[in-house]
Each structure stands twice: as structure tokens, then as C-alpha cells.
C-alpha positions as CSV (number, residue, x, y, z in Angstrom):
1,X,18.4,-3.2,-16.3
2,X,16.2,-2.7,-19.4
3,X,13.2,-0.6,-20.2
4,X,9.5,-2.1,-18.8
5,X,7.1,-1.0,-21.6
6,X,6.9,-4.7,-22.9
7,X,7.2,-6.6,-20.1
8,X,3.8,-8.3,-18.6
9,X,3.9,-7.4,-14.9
10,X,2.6,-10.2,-12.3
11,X,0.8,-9.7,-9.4
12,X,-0.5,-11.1,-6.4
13,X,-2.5,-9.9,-3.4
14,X,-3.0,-11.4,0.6
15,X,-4.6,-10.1,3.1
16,X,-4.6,-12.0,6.8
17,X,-6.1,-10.5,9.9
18,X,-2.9,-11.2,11.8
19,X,-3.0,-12.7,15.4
20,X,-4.5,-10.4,17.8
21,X,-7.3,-8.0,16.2
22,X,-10.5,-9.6,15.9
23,X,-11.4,-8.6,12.4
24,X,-9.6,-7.7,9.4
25,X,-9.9,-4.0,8.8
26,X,-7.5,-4.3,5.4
27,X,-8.4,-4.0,2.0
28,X,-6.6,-5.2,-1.4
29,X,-6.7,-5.2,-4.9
30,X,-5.1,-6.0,-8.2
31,X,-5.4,-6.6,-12.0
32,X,-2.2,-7.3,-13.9
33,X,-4.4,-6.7,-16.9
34,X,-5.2,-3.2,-16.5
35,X,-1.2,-2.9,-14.3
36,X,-3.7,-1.2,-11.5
37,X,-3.0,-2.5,-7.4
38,X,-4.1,-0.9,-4.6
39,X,-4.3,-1.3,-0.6
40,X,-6.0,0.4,2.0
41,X,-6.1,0.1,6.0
42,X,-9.3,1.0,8.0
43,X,-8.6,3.1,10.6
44,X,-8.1,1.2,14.0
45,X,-10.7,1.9,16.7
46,X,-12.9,3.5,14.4
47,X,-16.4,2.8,13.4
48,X,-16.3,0.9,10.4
49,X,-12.2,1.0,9.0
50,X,-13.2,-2.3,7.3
51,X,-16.2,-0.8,5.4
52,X,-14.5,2.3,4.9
53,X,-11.2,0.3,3.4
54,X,-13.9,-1.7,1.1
55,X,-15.4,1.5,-0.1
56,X,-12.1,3.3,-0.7
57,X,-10.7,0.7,-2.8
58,X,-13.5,-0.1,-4.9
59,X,-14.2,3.2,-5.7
60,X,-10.4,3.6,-7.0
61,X,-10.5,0.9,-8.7
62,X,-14.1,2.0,-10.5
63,X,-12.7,5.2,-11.7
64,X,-9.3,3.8,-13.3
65,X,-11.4,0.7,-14.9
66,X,-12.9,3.2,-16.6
67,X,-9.7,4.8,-18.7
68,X,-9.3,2.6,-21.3
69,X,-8.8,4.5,-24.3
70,X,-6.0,6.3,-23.1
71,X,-3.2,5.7,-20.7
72,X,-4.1,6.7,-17.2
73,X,-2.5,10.4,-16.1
74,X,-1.4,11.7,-13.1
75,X,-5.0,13.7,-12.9
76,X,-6.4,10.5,-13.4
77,X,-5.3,9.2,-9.8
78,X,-6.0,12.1,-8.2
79,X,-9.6,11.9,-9.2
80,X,-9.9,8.7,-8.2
81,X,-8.5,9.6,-4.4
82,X,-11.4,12.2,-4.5
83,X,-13.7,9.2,-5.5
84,X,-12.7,7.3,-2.5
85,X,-13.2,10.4,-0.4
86,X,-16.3,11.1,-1.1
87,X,-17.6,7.7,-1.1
88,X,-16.2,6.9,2.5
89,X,-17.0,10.5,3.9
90,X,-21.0,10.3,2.5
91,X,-21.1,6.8,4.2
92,X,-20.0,8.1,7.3
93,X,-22.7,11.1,7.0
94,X,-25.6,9.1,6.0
95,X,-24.9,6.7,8.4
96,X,-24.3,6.9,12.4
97,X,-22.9,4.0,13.3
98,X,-20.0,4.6,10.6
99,X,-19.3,8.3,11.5
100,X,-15.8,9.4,11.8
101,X,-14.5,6.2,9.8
102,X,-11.9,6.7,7.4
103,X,-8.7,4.3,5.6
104,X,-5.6,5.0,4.2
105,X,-4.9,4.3,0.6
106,X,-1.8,3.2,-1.5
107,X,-2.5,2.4,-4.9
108,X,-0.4,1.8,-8.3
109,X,-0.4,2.0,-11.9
110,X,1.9,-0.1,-14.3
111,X,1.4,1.6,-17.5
112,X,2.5,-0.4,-20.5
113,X,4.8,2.6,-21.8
114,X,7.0,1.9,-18.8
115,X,5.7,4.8,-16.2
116,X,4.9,3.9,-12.9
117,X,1.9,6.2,-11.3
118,X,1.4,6.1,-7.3
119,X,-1.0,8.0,-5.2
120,X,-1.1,7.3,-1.1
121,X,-2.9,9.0,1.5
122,X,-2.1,7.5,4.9
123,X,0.7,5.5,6.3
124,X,0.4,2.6,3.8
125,X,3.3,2.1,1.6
126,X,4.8,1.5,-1.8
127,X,8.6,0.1,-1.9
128,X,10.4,-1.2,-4.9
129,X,13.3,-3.4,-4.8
130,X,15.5,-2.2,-8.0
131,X,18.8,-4.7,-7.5
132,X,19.7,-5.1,-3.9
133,X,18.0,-1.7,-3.1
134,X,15.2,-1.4,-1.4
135,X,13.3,2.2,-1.6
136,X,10.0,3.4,0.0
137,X,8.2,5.5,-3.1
138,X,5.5,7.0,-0.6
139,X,5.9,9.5,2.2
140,X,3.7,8.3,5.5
141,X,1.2,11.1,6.7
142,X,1.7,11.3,10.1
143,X,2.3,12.4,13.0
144,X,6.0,10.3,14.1
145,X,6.9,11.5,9.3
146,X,6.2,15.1,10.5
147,X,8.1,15.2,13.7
148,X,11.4,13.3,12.3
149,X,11.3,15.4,9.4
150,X,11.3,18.5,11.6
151,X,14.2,16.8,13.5
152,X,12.2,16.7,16.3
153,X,12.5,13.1,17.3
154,X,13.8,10.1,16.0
155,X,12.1,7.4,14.8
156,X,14.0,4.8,17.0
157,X,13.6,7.1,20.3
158,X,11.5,6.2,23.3
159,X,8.0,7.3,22.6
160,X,8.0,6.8,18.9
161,X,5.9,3.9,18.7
162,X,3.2,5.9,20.5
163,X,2.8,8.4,17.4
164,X,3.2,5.7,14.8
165,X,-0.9,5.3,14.1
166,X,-1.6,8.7,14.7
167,X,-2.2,9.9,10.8
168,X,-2.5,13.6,9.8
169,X,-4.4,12.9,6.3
170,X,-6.9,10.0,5.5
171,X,-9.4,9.0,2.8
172,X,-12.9,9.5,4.6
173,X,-12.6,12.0,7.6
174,X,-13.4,15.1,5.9
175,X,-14.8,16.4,2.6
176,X,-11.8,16.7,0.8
177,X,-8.3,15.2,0.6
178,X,-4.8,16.0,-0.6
179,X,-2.9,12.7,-1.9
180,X,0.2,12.4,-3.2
181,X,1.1,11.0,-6.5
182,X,4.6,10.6,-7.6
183,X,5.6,9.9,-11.7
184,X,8.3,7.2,-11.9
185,X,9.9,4.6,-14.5
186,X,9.3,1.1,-14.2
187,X,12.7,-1.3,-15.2
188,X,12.6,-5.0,-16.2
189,X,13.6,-6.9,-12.9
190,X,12.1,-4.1,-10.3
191,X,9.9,-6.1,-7.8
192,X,7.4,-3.7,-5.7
193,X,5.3,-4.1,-2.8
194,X,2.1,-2.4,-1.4
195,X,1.2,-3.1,2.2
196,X,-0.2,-1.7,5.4
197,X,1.8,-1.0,8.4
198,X,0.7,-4.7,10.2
199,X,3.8,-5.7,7.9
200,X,6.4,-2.6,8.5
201,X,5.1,-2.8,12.1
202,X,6.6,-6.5,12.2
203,X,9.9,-6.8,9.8
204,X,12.0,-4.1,9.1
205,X,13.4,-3.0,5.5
206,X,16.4,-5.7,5.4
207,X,13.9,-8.4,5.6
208,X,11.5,-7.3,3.3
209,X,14.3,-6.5,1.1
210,X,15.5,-10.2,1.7
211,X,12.2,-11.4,1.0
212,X,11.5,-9.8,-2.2
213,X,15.1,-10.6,-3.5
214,X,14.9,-14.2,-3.1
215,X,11.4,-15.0,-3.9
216,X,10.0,-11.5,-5.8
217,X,10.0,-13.6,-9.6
218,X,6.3,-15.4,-7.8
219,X,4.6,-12.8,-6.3
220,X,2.2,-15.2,-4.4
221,X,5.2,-17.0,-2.8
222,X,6.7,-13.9,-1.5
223,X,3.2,-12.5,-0.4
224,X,2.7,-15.5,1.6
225,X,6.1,-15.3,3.2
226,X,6.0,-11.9,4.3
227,X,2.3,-12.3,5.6
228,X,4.1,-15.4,7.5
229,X,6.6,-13.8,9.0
230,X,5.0,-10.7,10.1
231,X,2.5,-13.5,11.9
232,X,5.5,-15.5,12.8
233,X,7.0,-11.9,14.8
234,X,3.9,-11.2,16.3
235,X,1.2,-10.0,14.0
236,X,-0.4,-7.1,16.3
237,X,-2.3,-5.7,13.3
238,X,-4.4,-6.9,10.3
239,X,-1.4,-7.6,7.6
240,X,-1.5,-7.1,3.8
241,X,0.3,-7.0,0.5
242,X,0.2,-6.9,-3.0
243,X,3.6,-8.0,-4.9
244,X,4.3,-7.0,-8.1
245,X,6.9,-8.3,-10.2
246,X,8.0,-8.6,-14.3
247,X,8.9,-12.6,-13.2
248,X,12.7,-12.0,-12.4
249,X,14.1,-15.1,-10.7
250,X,14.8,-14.4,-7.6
251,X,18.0,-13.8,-6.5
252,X,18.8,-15.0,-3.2
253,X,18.1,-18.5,-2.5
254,X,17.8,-18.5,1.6
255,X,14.5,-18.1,3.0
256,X,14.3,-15.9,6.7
257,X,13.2,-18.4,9.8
């Protein structure tokens, strides 16, 4: 694969509020001109996860808009997490109604020199499909991540569904918060995804893997066909994505039923 600093990366975004909540609690965002995406997820059965994801979001977005003399740096993101934090946690403190709300947050930066920037907070996640690999870029912050890297349980074993929402960092809940924000190098052909866990929740990695290989070269037609299928398989939660790709052909011709 060749380098990615000249290539113009394509993006597209869809959020659906799936089949069984009653509102959509998700949050998206992208602007291939600036290479910025991001995604959050209110958090369920709190006051307010939709306004919280909103606020999150926006406020990301507001601080990155505004490096546009130079490239956006690894500091950059993490002051742009701390926006979000303190935009959602003062909401939550002014007003009642909206106390204890909080979102996760996954967001991207294409830079044109070919560097990939990611931040996440939460259970949201970034993968990239590089060939027929698919890898997850973000670590989830929770409670089920904690206890399988401890070897405690397994992620498959009865009774790891239960600990699956239960997060252990969010953007909102308290003054402060630690993301993470990983430095990476972008190739020509890489297709990447952003979503909330209303998609992982519904396909594993071998169809998102499938999905993205045969249709990641237009990433509204893969969107939509991941946000389909995750409906098609249930769609318990509010389901999102953003897919970005450098407008590879797709590889595989099949579509999943």
C-alpha cells in the first residue's frame, strides 16, 4: 500500500435510532475537508445522553475547527476531550433535570501529511480495515475491557453481556477526564469506521470486516448497510457510524443477507 498524505479521504456519517429505544441518544459528525470525524453515545438511562452526545460533539468539533494554521497535535485532541467535559459536566450542574448525564466519545483526525490522530473515552470505537484485516484502534473503558484484561472473565462467558454498558470513564460525569489518543499512519486503501456499540452489539468483526471490504470505496453505501444489518439482527440500541475511506474499490463483491 502507498503512503496517504495526498490522498482526499471520503466520508460519510448515519445515525438510526435502531428498533427498540424510543429516541436516538447518538451523535455524529464529519468534514472530509478538515479530515476531522467523530461519534458519541449518550449514556443509556441517563438524564439527557442525547443532549449530552450533542454537546460533546460539537464542542470537539469547535476546538479542532479552529487549528487551521497548523496541523492538529496530539495536545490538540486532548484539549478538545477537556472541552467536551466541561461543556457536558456544566450542563449537568446548571441544570437538574440533566444531572449525572454523560456520553462517550470517539473521534478522528486525517491529517494531510498521512498521520492518523484518535482520542476515545467510552466504549465507542475506531477500526480500520488495512487489506483483509480488520483492527480495533481504541481500547473500550469498561467494566467487561478491565475484567478480560485481568483474565478474569472472558468476553464470551455467561454473564458478560451484563457488564458490557457498564463504562469506567465518560465525557460529562465528573470534572475531569482522561482519554486516550493513539498516533498512527494512514495508507492509501485503509477504510475506517467509527461507531457506537448499537453496531458491535449486533454484527461481530467478520461482518463488519465483510462489509467494509466489499463496499468501503462509498462510504455512504457501506454506512447504510451496516446501519441495515444491525436493524436487520435486532437493533436493541440507537446505531451509528461514520466511514472513512481514500475511494478504494471495494473488494469483495457479495453483500451479507
Amino acid at each position: 500500500m502507498g503512503h496517504a498524505a495526498s490522498l482526499a479521504w471520503q466520508m460519510a456519517m448515519l445515525s438510526d435510532v435502531g428498533r427498540v429505544r424510543a429516541r436516538n441518544e447518538d451523535f455524529v459528525f464529519c468534514d472530509s475537508q478538515l479530515g476531522l470525524a467523530a461519534l458519541a453515545d449518550g449514556m443509556g438511562g441517563h438524564a439527557g445522553g442525547n443532549i449530552a452526545a450533542r454537546l460533546a460533539v460539537d464542542a470537539w468539533a469547535g476546538r479542532l475547527h479552529k487549528c487551521v494554521v497548523e496541523p492538529v497535535c496530539e495536545r490538540d485532541l486532548r484539549v478538545a476531550v477537556a472541552d467536551a467535559n466541561r461543556v457536558v459536566f456544566a450542563a449537568g450542574v446548571s441544570d437538574r433535570s440533566l444531572r449525572h448525564m454523560g456520553t462517550t466519545l470517539v473521534g478522528a483526525c486525517f491529517r494531510r501529511d498521512g498521520t492518523l490522530l484518535t482520542c476515545n473515552v467510552g466504549d465507542s470505537r475506531l477500526y480500520r480495515l488495512r487489506g483483509d484485516v480488520l483492527t480495533c484502534l481504541t481500547r473500550d473503558h469498561s467494566v467487561l475491557r478491565e475484567q478480560c484484561d485481568a483474565g478474569m472473565i472472558d468476553s464470551e462467558a455467561s454473564g458478560a453481556r451484563s457488564l458490557r454498558g457498564l463504562l469506567t470513564r465518560a465525557v460529562g460525569v465528573a470534572a475531569c477526564v482522561v482519554p486516550d489518543v493513539t498516533i498512527s499512519t494512514l495508507q492509501s486503501g485503509d477504510v475506517y469506521l467509527l461507531c457506537s456499540d448499537g453496531l458491535t452489539e449486533m454484527l461481530p468483526d467478520a461482518d463488519i470486516a465483510h462489509v467494509l471490504g466489499a463496499l468501503g470505496g462509498n462510504p455512504g453505501v457501506a454506512a447504510e448497510q451496516l446501519v441495515d444489518l444491525a436493524n436487520d439482527r435486532g437493533g436493541m440500541d440507537n446505531v451509528s457510524v461514520v466511514v472513512v475511506s481514500s475511494g478504494k474499490p471495494g473488494r469483495l463483491g457479495a453483500e451479507l443477507d
